[in-house]
N, C-alpha and C positions, 0 to 999 in steps of 0.2 A: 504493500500500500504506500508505504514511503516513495519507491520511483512513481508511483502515479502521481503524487503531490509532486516531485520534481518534475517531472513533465509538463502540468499545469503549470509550475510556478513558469516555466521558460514561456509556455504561449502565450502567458498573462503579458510576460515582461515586453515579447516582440510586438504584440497589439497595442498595446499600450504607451508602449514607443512612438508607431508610427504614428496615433491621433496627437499623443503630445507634441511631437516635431511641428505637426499642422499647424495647429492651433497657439504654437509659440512663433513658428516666423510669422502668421497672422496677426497675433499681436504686436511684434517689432512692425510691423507695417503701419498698423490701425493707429502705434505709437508714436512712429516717425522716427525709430532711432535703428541704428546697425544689429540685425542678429546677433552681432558677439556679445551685444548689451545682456540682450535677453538669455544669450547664453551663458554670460557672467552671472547674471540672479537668479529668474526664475527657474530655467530650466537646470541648473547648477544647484540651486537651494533647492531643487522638488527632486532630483535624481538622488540627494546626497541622503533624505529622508530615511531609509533605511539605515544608514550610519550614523546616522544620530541616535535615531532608536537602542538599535546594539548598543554601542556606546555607553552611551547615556545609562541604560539600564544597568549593562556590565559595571560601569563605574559605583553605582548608588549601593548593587550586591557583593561589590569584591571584588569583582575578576578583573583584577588589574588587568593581566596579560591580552586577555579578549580586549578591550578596552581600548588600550593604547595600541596593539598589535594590531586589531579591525584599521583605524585609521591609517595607521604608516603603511600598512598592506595593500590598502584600496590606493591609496596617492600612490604607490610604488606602479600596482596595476594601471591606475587611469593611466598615466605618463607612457608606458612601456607596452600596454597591450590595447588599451582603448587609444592612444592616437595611433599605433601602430596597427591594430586592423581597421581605422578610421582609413588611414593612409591608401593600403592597400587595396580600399575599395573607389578612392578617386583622395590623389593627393591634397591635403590638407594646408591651405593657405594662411598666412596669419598676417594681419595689418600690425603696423609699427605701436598703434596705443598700444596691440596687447601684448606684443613683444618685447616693448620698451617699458612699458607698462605692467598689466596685470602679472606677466607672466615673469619678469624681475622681483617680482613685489612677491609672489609665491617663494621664490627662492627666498628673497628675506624673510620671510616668514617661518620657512624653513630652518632656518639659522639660530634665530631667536629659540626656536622650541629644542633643535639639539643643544642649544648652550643651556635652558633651563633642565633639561634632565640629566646631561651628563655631570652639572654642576652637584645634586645631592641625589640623584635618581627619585627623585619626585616632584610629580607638577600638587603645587598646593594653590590655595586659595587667592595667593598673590599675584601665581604664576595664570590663573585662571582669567584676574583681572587684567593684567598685561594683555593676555591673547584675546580678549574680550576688547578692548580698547582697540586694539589693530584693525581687529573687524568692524568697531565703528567707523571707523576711518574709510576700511575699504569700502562702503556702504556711499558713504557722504561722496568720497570720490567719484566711483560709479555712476552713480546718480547726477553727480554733476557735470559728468562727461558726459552723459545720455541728454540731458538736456542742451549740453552745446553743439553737439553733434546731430540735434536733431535733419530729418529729410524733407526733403518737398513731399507734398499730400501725392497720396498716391491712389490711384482709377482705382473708387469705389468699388464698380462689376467685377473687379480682379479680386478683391478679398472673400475670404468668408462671412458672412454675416456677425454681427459681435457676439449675438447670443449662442449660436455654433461655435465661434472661437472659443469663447469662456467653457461650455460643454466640453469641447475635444481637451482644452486641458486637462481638467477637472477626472473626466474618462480615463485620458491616459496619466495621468498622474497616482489613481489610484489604481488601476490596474498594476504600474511599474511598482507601488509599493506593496501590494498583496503580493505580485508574484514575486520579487524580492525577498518578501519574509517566508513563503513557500519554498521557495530554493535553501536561502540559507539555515533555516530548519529541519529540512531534509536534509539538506548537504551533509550537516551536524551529526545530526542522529545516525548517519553511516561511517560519516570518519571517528564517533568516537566509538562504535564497535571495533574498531580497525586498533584500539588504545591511543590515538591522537594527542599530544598534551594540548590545555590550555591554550597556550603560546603559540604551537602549530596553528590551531584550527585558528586560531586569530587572524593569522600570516594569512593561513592561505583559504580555508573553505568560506570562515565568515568574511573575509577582507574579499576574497573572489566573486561570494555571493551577492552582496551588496554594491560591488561597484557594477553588477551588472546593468542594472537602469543607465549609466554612466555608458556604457560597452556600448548596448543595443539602442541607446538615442543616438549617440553620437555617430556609430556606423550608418543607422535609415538618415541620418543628418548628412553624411554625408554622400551616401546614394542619390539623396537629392538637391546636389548641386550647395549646400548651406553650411559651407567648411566653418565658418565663422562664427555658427552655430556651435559646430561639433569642438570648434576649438577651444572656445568659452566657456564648454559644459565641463570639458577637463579640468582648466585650470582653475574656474572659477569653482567646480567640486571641490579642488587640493586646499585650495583660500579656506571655504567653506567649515571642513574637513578640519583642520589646523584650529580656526580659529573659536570658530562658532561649539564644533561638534567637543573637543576639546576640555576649550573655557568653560561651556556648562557643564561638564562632566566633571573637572575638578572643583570647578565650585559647591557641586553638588557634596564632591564627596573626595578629599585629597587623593590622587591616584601614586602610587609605588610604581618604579620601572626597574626592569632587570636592568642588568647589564650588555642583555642580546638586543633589547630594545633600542640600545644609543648606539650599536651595530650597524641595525636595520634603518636606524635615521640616517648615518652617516651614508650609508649605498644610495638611500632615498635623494638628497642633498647632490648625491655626485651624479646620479640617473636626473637630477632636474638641470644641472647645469649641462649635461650632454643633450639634454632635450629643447635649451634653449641652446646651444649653439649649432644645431642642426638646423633647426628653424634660422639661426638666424643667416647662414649661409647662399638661403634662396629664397627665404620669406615665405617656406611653404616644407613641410615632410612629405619626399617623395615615395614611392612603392618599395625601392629598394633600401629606404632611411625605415621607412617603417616593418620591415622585415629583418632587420637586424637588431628593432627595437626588441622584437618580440624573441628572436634568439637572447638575446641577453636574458632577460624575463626569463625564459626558458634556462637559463643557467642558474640563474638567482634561484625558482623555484626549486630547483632538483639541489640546489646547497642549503636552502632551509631544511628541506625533509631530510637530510641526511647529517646535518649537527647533531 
């Protein structure tokens, strides 16, 4: 019964995907601002929703390892497998805000969080507030980039209807989170008959399960034509992820980290600095940049299970 819940959870994910995509570059339109916008917030903050959850909950019950492991897991995944088979399926362009921009400001971010855990191996309530403060920030910015960047009005008969567009997200955004929490509970329930630790199943089943919504927006994102979309939805996840998912979870509840966890940051940290200088080479990750992304992934993965 367990693989039929995983089954389910993938159809949920891929359908739910595709009315989301709709229904968010419809709104960057109806809005007047760049899909990457939308790909920075909404669709970024509604993909990341299952990693909050985990999270969040993991933090409140204990489970450090799940906890902070879900996050560095999934930011490891989006970066290396979700632009990487974004890539692959029509190369992934990125304009200069978000390269100079969003996706530097990830990297800082990045930084900031390996220096607070390596320093006592715990994010506490201060460290909470710090990463909470950032993400004001990225919020205020955003936002104020989205209004200066606004577009000319765009032909009416070409959009969706408002009350359709608001449906289709709504639709696919909760579909992406039911079947999210299907897959990652299934997932679960099999790798820890298998004896998985903790830590493992963090890295890899729950951090894999939940960055799916992130995977399958970002690929139907980019099947059609809306890279700027799919690129936004990464990094603005990783921001999200970092900041948001994080900050409330230590707040909630001080989180403990191993010592494998400032490991997993440090790979994390040097997989985002090779993900921005590949981008920035061409202003785009080609077919064979994002197949190599996914080899590496594919190394990383087979050296966590075998620590």
């Amino acid at each position: 019964m367990i693989y039929v819940w995983l089954i389910v959870g993938f159809v949920l994910l891929v359908k739910g995907a595709d009315y989301f995509v709709d229904g968010s570059s419809a709104a960057a339109k109806y809005l007047r601002v760049p899909s990457v916008i939308i790909g920075l917030t909404i669709v970024a903050f509604g993909t990341s929703a299952p990693e909050a959850a985990v999270s969040i909950t993991a933090a409140v019950e204990g489970n450090n390892g799940i906890a902070v492991g879900n996050v560095i897991g999934s930011n490891i995944f989006n970066l290396l497998v979700v632009l990487g088979v974004s890539s692959l399926l029509l190369p992934v362009a990125a304009n200069k805000k978000i390269l100079y921009g969003d996706f530097v400001f990830s990297i800082v971010v990045s930084v900031v969080l390996l220096g607070m855990i390596a320093f006592d191996l715990e994010l506490g309530r201060i460290d909470g507030l710090v990463l909470f403060g950032f993400f004001l920030y990225f919020l205020y910015a955003t936002i104020k980039t989205a209004l200066k960047n606004r577009t000319k009005e765009e032909k009416r008969e070409e959009l969706l209807p408002p009350g359709k567009c608001i449906f289709y997200i709504a639709l696919g955004l909760t579909a992406i989170i039911m079947g999210g929490n299907l897959v990652v509970d299934s997932a679960s329930q099999i790798a820890a008959v298998f004896g998985m630790s903790q830590t493992l199943i963090g890295l890899t089943i729950v951090a894999v399960g939940t960055s799916l919504p992130e995977l399958v927006t970002s690929a139907v994102a980019a099947c059609k034509g809306e890279s700027g979309l799919a690129m936004g939805n990464v990094i603005g996840s990783n921001i999200f992820n970092i900041l948001a998912i994080l900050s409330l979870s230590s707040l909630l509840h001080p989180i403990t980290v191993e010592i494998i966890n400032v490991y997993d940051m440090i790979f994390l940290l040097g997989v985002s600095i090779l993900g921005w200088v590949v981008t920035w080479t061409k202003m785009e990750i080609g077919r064979m940049e994002g197949l190599a992304m996914i080899l590496i992934y594919s190394g990383y993965l087979a050296y966590i299970i075998m620590r």
